[in-house]
C-alpha positions in Angstrom: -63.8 133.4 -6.9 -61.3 130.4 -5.9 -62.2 128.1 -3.3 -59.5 126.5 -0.2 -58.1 122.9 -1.8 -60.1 119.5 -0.6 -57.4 117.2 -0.6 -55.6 116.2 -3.6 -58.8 116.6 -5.8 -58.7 120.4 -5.6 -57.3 122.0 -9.0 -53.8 123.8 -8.4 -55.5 127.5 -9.2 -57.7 126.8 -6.2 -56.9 129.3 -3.1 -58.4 130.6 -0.3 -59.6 134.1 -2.1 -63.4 132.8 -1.5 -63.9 129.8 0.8 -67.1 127.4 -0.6 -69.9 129.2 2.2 -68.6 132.8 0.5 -69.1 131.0 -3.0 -72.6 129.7 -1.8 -73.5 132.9 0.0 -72.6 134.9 -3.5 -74.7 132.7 -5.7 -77.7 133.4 -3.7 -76.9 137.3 -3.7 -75.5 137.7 -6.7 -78.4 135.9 -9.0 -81.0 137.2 -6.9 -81.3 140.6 -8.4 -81.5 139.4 -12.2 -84.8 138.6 -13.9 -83.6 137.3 -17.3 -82.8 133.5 -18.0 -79.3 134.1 -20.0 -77.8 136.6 -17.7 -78.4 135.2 -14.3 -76.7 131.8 -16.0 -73.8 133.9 -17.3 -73.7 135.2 -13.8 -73.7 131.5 -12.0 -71.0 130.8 -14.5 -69.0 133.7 -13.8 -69.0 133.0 -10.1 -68.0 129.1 -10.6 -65.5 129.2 -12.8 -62.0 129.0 -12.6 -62.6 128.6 -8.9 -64.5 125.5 -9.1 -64.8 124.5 -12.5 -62.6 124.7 -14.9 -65.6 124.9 -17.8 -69.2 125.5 -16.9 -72.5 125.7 -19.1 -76.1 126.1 -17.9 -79.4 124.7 -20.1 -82.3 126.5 -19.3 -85.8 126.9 -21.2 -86.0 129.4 -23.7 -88.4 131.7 -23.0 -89.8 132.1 -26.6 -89.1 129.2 -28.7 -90.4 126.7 -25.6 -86.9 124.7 -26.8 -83.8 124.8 -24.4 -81.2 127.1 -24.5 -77.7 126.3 -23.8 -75.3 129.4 -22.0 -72.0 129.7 -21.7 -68.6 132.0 -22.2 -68.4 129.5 -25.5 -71.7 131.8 -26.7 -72.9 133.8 -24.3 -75.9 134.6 -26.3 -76.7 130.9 -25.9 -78.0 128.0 -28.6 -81.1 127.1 -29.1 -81.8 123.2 -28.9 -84.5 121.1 -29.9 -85.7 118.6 -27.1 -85.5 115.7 -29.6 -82.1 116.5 -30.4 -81.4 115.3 -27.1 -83.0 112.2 -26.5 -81.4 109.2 -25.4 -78.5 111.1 -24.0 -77.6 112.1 -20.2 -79.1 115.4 -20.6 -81.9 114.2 -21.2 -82.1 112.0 -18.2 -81.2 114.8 -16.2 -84.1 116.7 -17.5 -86.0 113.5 -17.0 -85.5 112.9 -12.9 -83.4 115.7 -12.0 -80.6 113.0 -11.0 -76.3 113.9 -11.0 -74.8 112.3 -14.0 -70.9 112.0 -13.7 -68.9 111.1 -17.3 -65.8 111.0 -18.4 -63.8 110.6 -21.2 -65.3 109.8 -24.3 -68.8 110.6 -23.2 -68.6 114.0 -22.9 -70.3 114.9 -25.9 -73.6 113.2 -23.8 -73.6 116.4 -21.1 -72.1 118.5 -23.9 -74.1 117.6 -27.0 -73.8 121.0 -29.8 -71.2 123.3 -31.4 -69.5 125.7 -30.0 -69.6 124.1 -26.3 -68.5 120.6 -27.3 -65.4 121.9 -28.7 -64.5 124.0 -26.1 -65.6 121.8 -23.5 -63.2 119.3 -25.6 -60.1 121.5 -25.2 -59.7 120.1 -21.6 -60.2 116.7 -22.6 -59.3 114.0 -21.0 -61.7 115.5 -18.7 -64.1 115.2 -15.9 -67.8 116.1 -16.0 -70.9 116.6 -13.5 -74.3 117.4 -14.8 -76.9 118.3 -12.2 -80.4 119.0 -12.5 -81.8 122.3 -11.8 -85.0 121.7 -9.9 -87.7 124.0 -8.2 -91.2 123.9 -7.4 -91.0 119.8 -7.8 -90.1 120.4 -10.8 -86.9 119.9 -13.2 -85.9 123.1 -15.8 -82.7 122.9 -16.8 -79.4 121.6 -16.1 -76.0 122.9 -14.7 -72.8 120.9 -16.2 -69.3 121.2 -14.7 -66.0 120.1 -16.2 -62.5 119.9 -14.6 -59.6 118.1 -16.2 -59.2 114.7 -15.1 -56.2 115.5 -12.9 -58.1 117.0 -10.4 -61.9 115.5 -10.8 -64.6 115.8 -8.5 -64.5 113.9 -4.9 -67.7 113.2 -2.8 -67.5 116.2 -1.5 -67.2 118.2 -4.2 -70.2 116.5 -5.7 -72.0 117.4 -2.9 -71.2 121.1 -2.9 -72.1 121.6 -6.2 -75.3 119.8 -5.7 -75.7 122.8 -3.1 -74.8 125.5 -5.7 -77.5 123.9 -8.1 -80.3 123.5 -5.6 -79.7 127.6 -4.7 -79.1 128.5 -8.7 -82.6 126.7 -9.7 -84.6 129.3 -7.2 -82.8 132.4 -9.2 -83.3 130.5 -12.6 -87.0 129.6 -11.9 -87.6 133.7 -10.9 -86.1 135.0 -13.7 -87.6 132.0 -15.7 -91.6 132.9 -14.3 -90.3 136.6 -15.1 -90.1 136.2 -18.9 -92.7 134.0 -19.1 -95.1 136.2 -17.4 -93.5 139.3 -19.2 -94.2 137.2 -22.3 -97.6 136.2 -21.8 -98.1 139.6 -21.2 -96.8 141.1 -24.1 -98.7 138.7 -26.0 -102.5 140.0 -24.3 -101.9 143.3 -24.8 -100.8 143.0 -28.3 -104.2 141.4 -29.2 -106.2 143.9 -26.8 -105.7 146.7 -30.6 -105.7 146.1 -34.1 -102.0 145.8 -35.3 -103.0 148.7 -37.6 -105.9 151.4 -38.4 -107.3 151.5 -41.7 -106.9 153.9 -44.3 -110.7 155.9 -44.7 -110.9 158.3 -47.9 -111.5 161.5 -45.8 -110.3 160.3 -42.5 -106.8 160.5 -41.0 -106.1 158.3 -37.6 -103.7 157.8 -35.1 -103.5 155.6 -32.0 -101.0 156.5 -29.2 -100.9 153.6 -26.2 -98.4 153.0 -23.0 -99.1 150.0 -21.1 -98.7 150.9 -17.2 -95.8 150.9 -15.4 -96.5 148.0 -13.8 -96.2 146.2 -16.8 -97.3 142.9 -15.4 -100.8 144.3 -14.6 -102.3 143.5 -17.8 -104.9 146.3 -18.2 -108.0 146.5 -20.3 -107.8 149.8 -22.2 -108.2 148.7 -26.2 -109.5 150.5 -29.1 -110.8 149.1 -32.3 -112.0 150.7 -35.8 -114.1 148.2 -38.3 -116.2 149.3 -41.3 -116.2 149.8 -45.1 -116.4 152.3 -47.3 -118.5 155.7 -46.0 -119.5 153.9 -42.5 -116.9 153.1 -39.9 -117.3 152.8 -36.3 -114.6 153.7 -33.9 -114.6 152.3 -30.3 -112.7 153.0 -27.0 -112.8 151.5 -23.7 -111.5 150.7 -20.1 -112.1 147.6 -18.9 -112.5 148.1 -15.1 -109.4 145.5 -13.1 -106.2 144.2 -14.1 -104.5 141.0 -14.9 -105.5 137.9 -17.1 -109.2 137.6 -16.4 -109.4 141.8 -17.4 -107.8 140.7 -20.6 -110.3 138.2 -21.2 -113.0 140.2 -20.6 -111.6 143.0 -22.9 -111.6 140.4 -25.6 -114.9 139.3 -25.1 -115.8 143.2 -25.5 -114.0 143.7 -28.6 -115.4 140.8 -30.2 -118.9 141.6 -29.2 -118.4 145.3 -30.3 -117.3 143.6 -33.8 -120.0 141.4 -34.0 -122.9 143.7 -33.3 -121.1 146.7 -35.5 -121.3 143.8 -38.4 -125.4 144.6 -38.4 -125.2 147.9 -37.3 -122.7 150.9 -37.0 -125.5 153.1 -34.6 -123.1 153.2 -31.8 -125.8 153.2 -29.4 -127.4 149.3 -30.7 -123.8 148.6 -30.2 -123.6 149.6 -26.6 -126.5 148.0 -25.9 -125.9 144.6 -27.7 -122.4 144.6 -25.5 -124.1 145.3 -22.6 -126.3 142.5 -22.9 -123.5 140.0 -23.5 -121.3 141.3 -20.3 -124.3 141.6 -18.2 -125.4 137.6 -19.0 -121.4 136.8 -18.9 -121.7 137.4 -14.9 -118.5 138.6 -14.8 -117.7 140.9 -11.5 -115.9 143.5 -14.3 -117.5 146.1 -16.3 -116.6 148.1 -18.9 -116.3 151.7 -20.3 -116.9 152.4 -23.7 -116.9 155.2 -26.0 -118.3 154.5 -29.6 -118.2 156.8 -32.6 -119.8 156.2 -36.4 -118.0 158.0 -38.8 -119.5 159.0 -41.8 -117.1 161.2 -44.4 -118.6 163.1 -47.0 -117.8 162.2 -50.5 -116.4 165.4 -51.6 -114.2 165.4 -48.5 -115.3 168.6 -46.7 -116.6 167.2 -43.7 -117.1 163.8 -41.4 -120.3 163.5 -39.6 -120.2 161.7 -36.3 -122.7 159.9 -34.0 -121.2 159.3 -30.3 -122.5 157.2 -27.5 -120.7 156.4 -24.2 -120.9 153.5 -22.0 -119.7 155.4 -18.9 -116.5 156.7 -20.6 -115.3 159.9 -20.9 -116.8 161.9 -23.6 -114.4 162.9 -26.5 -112.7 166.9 -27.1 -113.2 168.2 -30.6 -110.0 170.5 -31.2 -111.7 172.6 -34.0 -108.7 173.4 -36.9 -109.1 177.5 -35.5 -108.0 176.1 -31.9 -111.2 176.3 -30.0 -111.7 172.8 -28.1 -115.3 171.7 -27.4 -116.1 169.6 -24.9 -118.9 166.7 -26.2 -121.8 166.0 -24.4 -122.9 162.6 -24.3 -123.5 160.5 -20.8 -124.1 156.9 -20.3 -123.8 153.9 -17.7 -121.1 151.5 -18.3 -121.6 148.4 -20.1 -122.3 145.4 -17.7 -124.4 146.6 -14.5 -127.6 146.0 -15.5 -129.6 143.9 -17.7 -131.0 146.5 -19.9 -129.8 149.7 -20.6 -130.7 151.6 -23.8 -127.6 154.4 -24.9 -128.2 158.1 -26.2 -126.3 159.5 -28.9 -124.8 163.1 -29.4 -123.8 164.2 -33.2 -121.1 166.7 -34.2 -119.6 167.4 -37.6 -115.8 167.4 -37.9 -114.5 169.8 -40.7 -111.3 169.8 -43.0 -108.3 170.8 -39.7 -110.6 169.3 -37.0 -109.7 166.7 -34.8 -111.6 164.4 -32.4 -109.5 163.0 -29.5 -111.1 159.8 -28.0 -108.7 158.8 -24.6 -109.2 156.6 -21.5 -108.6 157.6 -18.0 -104.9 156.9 -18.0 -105.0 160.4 -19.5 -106.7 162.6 -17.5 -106.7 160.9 -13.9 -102.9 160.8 -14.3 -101.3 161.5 -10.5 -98.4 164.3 -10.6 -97.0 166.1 -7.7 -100.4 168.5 -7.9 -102.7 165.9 -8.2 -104.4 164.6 -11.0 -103.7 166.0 -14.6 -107.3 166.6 -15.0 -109.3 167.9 -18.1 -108.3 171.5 -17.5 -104.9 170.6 -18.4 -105.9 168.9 -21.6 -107.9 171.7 -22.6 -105.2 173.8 -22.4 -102.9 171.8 -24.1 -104.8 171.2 -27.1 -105.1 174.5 -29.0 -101.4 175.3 -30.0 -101.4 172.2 -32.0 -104.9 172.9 -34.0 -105.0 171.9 -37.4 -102.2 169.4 -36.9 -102.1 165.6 -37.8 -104.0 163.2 -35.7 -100.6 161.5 -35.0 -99.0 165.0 -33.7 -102.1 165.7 -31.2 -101.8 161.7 -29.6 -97.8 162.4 -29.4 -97.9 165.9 -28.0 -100.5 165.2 -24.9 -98.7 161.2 -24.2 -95.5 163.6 -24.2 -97.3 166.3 -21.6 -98.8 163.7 -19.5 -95.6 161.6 -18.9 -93.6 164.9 -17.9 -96.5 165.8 -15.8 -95.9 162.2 -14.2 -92.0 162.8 -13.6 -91.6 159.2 -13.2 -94.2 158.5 -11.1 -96.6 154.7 -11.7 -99.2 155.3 -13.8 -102.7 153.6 -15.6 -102.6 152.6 -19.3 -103.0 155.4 -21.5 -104.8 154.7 -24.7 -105.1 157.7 -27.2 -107.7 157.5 -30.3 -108.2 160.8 -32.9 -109.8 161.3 -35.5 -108.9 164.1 -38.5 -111.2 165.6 -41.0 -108.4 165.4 -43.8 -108.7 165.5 -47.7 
């Protein structure tokens, strides 16, 4: 990773191993193919240093705090700083306009403000320093500091390399900056697109099973909600049709509204039709699939009675607890098309072993080698585990469906069931 010497500036480890185009060449390679922050600045480090730079460190946002992070073989992990910490000194001015600072001496602790880099940085003291901006999209992110020992400082030229090296660093850093951002973001939608935990209903067991796409990116709008009290509980499940961050917003508006109407009324079908009134007047080009159950448990435990109505979503399978799996009839448009639209409403009864599986079309329109995983599939599946927990069933058909898939992209996959259970 050494570069040729430039005159009597160049550092005596220098040789002609790498000349400065290789150097350039390999930092736009190298830190191409990483998408997080910290490694793709451990990476620029690595490449820079001893051949360059006797001591580098990168700062760069961090991706959760909002703070900065410093990075470097002094703690790889990197420190989180506060901006304030940093005010009034030259990396903050950096930050500020993006301009080269060059220090020496006793200012090094201006480029080189917090524990552990400021000592190890102080190690080569007396010592030369270079902090450059790292810029893109117009704007400034972070900074890349440089230190060789004062015996063999930076010339013009060297300046003006390194300036190179930090112009083609800042497009990897912003990537893999955008990356986690996004990924965060993300992470953060589809958390809120499900409760963060099902209640606990005397007579009812549930479990939820959900696996965001592969594309993990493509924020989808499968979510599932349960609200209620006591002896009256409605369950809901739904696809919002489209991706991305205006999907998610529209499956929030859905849950909400689904929460709101279910406050004055668990029939599942007022519900539908109270959500399909407030997507239809939202003019939103995206609809929504639906499917709503009220669960009603008996007192003395024997039995749950259930009222179903579908906003164009797949009707639920009952796996009875002796292993024959019904197939509920129920039919309705999804939520959204038109301006009016009144919902129908099936009943069933679930008894103590019997299960109720509620899923989106992740499941069954998965894509294998044969073709789609289809309901046949399903149905076949479901017997050999009748009469077991809700949690087992949701487990054992995400388990068949992702072998089924062999690695192949898929939709989200959101699984709902409900248990008669004592």
């Amino acid at each position: 990773m050494s570069l040729p010497p430039t005159g009597s500036h160049a550092p005596p480890h220098v040789s002609a191993v790498r000349t400065r185009e290789q150097l350039a060449e390999a930092v736009t390679i190298d830190l191409s193919g990483s998408l997080n922050v910290r490694r793709t600045a451990l990476k620029l480090i690595d490449l820079i240093q001893p051949g360059f730079a006797d001591w580098a460190m990168v700062v760069v946002p961090d991706s959760h705090s909002g703070e900065l992070v410093m990075v470097g073989d002094a703690e790889p992990g990197g420190v989180v700083v506060t901006r304030a910490r940093l005010d009034g000194l030259p990396l903050s001015r950096i930050l500020a306009n993006g301009q080269t600072e060059q220090i020496e001496g006793s200012e090094l602790s201006g480029l080189v403000p917090v524990e552990p880099f400021l000592q190890s940085a102080m190690a080569l003291a007396p010592a030369e320093a270079l902090g450059f901006g790292l810029t893109a999209r117009g704007a400034t992110f972070g900074v890349l500091v440089l230190l060789r020992r004062a015996n063999f400082g930076f010339n013009a030229d060297d300046v003006a390399f390194a300036q190179r090296i930090a112009a083609r660093a800042s497009f990897a850093l912003d990537s893999a900056r955008l990356y986690e951002e996004r990924a965060s973001v993300a992470s953060t939608l589809q958390r809120h697109l499900r409760p963060p935990a099902l209640p606990d209903i005397a007579g009812v067991r549930l479990a939820a099973r959900y696996r965001p796409a592969a594309e993990h990116f493509d924020i989808g709008g499968d979510f599932y909600d349960v609200t209620g009290r006591d002896d009256d509980w409605l369950v809901a499940l739904g696809d919002v049709c489209g991706k991305g961050i205006e999907a998610a917003a529209v499956t929030g508006q859905a849950r909400q509204s689904i929460c709101t109407a279910a406050y004055f009324d668990h029939d599942p079908a007022a519900v539908l039709s109270a959500l399909n009134s407030v997507l239809y007047r939202s003019s939103s080009p995206q609809f929504v699939t639906v499917l709503c159950a009220r669960l009603r448990p008996d007192p003395d435990g024997t039995h749950v009675d259930v009222d179903l109505a579908t906003a164009g979503h797949p009707a639920p399978l009952v796996l009875r607890a002796n292993g024959r799996v019904e197939q509920v009839d129920v039919y309705g448009m999804a939520a959204g098309l038109v301006a009016e639209m009144r919902y129908g409403t099936a009943t069933l009864r679930l008894d103590r072993g019997d299960t109720m599986l509620m899923f989106t079309d992740g499941i069954d329109e998965a894509r294998g080698a044969t073709g789609q995983y289809g309901m046949d599939r399903l149905h076949s599946l479901l017997p050999a585990y009748a009469g077991a927990a809700p949690e087992v069933v949701c487990e054992a058909v995400e388990r068949d469906v992702m072998e089924y898939l062999d690695g192949r992209a898929h939709d989200d996959m959101a699984l709902l069931a409900v248990t008669c259970s004592t």
